[in-house]
C-alpha positions in Angstrom: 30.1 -17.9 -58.3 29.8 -15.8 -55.5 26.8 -14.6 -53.3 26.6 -11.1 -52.2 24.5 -10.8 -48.8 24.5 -7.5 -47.0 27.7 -5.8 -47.6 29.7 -9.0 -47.9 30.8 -11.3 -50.2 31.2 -14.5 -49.5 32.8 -17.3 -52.5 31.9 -21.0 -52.2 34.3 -23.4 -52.1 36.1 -25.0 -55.4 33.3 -27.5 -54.9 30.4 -25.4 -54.9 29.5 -26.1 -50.9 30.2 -24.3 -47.7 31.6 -24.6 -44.5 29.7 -24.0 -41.2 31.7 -20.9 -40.9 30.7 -19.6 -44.3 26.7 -20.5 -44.0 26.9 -18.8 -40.5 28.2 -15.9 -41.6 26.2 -15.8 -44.4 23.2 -15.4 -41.7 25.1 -13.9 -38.6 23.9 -17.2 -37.0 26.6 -18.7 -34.8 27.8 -22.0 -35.8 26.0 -23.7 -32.1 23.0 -22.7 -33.9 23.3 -24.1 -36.8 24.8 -27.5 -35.4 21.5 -27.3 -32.9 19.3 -27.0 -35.6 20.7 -29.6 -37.0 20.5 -31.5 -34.2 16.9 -31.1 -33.9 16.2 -31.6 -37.5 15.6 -28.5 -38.8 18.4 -27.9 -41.1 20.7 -30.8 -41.7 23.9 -30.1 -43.8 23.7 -31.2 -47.0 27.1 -33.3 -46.6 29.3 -34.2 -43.6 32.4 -35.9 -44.6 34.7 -38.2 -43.2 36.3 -36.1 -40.2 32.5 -35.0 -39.2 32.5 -31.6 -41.0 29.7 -30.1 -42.1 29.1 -28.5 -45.7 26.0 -26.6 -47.0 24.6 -26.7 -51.0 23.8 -22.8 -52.0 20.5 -24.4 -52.6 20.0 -24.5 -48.8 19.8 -20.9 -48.4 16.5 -20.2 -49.5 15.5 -22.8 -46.5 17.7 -21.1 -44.1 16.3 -17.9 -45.2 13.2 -18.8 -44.6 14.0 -20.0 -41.0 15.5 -16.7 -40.2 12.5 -14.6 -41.3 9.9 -16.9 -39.2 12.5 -16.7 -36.1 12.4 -13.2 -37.0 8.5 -12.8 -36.7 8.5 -15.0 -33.5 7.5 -18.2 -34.7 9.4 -20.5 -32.2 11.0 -23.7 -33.4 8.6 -26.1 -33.4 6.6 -24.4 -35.8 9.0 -23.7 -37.8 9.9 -27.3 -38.7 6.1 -27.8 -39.1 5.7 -25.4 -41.4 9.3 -25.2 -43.2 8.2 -29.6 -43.7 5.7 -28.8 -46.4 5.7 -25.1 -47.4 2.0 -24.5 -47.2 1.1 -21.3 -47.8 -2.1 -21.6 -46.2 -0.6 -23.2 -43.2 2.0 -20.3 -43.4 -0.9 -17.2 -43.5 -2.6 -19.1 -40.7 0.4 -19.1 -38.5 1.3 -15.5 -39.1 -2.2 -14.6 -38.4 -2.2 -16.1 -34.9 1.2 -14.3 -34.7 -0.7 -11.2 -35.3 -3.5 -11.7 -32.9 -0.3 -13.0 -30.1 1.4 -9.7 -30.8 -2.1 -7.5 -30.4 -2.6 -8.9 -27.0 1.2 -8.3 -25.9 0.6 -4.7 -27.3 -2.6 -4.2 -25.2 -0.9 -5.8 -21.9 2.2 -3.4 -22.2 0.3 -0.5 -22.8 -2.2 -1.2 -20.1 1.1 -2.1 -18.1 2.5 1.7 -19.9 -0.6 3.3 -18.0 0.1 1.5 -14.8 3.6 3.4 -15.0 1.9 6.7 -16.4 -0.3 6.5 -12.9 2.5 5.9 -10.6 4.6 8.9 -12.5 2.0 10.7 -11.9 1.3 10.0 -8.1 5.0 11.0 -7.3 4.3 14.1 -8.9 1.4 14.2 -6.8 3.6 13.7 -3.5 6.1 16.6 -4.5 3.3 19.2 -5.2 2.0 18.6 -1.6 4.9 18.2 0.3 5.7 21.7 -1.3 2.5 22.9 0.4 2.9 21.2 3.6 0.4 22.9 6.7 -0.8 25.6 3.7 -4.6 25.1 3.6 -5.2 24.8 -0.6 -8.5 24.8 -2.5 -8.0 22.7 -5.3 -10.2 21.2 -8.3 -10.4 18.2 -9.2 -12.3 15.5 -11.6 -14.3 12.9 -10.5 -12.4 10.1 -8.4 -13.0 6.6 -7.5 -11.7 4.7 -4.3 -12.9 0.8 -2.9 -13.2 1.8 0.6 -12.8 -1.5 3.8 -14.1 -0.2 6.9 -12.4 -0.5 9.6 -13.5 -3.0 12.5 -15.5 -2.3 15.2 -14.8 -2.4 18.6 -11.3 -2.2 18.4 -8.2 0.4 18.6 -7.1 1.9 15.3 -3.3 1.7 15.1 -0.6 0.1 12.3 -1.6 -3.3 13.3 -5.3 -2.6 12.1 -4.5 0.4 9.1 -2.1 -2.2 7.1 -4.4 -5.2 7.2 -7.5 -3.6 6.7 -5.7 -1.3 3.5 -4.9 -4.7 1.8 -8.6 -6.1 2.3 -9.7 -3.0 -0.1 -6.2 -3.7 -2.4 -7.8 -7.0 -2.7 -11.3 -6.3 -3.4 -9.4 -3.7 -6.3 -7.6 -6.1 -7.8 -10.9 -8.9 -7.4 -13.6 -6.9 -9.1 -11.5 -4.7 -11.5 -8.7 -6.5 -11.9 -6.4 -3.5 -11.2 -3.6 -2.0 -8.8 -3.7 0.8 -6.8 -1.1 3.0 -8.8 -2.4 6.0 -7.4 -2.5 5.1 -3.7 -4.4 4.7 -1.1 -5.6 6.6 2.3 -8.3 6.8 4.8 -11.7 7.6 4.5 -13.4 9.9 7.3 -17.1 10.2 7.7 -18.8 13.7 7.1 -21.3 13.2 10.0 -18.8 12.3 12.6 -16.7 15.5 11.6 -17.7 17.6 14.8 -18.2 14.8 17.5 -15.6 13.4 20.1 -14.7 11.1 17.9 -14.3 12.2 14.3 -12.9 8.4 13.0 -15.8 6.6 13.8 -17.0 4.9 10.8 -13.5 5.7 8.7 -12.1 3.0 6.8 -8.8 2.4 4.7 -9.3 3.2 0.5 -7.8 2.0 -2.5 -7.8 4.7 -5.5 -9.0 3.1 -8.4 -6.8 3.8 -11.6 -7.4 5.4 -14.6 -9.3 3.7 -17.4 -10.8 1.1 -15.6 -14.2 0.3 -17.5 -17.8 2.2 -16.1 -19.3 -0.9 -15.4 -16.9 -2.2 -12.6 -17.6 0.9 -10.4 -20.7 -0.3 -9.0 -18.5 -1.1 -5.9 -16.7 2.4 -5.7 -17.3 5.3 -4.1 -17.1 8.3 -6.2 -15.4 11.2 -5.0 -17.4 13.8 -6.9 -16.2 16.4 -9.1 -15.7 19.9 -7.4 -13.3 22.0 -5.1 -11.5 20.5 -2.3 -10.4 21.9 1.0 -6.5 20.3 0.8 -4.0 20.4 4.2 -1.1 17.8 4.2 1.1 16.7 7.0 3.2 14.5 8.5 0.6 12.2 10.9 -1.5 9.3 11.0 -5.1 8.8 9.4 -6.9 7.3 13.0 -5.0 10.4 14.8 -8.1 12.5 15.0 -5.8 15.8 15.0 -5.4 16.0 11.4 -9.5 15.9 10.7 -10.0 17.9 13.6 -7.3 20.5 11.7 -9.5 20.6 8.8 -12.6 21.1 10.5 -11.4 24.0 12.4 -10.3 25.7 9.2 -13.8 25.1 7.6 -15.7 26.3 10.5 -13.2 29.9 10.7 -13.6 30.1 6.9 -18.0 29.4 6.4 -16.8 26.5 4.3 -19.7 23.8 4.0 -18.3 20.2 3.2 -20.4 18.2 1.2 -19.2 15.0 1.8 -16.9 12.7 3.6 -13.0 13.5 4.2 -10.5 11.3 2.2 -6.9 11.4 3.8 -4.5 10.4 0.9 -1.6 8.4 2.4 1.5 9.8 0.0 4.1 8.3 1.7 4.0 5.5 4.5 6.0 3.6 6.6 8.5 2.5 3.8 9.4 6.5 3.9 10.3 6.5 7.9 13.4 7.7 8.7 15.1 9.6 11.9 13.5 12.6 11.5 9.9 10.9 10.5 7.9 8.2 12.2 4.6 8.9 10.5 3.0 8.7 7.1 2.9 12.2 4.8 -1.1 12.5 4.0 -3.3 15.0 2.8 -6.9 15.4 3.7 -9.2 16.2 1.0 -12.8 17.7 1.9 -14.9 18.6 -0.9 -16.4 22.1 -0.5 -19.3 24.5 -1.6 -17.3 27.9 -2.1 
């Protein structure tokens, strides 16, 4: 008799069994596996003789068969010899159907974790279009945005030591009440009516940019960064130097430009960035506009 599996043949021996070897084969198993399932008493050999070999009955394979299917579908071990003790099919359609729900929610966590990546693809892509444009004033469209803003605290000097903590207190409150990541960065928000005094960053604070596809409800806590057409300049600086909104500014008062809300200065590259010739975050200021 022989049994053809695949493109193989594989011939018992004269006395109908087979070897380790041959069963392993049979299911490119190794023979460690099968000696650990037998171990754990999942599939014993149907004969060991005298010098501790093992031998198989052809009337094994449907069980081992089985075994390899559920492994297969991702039915882990301990539910294999559970279900492979009695064969019911009940039991059996159960099991798959939990398998089937486990494998829905994997599907939804990578492709929520697929979106993460799409988002930070597309912020990079972000940071080469306005590096490309550095100093060039640009009035650019956009869709309605979302951002948790953490004002900064009072009464003290803005510098690093106060941008980085008071950036992760809004990455926090992100991640708290929309259980998301900041994939498409983060900046400084600059107050509209503090745009022409002495000092323009009064009242800024640090923002997180919500991501994509977060659900309506959970943006009760956001500021909305309203459709429309946005005065653009990046450079190389920092978000509390009041040079960069005081750049902007000019350009809207020279041009009759009317912003209609507050100043959001995208951070695009940070302090992970510096290098010799760069000391400072890369940022562009965004103003929306009323052409």
């Amino acid at each position: 008799m022989e049994l053809i599996f695949g493109c193989f043949v594989w011939g018992p021996c004269v006395d109908g069994m087979y070897t380790i070897s041959e069963m392993a084969s049979i299911f490119g198993v190794s023979r460690q596996t099968l000696i650990y399932y037998d171990k754990i008493g999942l599939f014993a050999p149907a004969e060991v003789n005298e010098k501790g070999y093992r031998f198989y009955s052809p009337t094994q394979i449907p069980l081992m068969r089985l075994i390899c299917m559920l492994r297969d579908l991702g039915v882990d071990l301990d539910e294999i010899m559970r279900l492979t003790s009695s064969y019911d099919v009940a039991e059996m359609a159960n099991k798959l159907r939990e398998r089937v729900s486990e494998l829905d929610g994997q599907i939804a966590a990578l492709e929520k974790e697929r979106n993460s990546v799409q988002e930070r693809l597309s912020f990079y892509s972000d940071v080469s279009y306005w590096k490309a444009r550095q100093g060039v004033p640009t009035l650019k469209a956009f869709p309605n945005r979302y951002v948790i803003v953490e004002p900064f605290p009072g009464d003290v000097t803005i510098d690093r030591s106060v941008l980085h903590p008071t950036l992760m207190r809004a990455v926090a409150r992100l991640r708290e009440t929309m259980g998301a990541q900041p994939m498409r960065g983060w900046g400084t928000m600059l107050q509209r009516s503090y745009f022409h005094s002495d000092n323009p960053i009064l009242g800024a604070g640090p923002f997180a940019v919500v991501p994509d596809g977060v659900e309506p409800e959970k943006l009760g806590q956001a500021q909305c960064l309203p459709e429309g057409v946005y005065l653009c300049i990046s450079r190389w600086g920092m978000p509390y130097n009041p040079a960069g909104i005081r750049e902007a500014v000019s350009y809207l008062d020279a041009h009759n430009l009317t912003p209609m809300g507050n100043a959001y200065d995208f951070c695009y590259m940070d302090a992970t960035s510096y290098n010799e010739e760069h000391q400072e975050d890369f940022c562009c200021i965004q103003i929306p506009v009323a052409l």
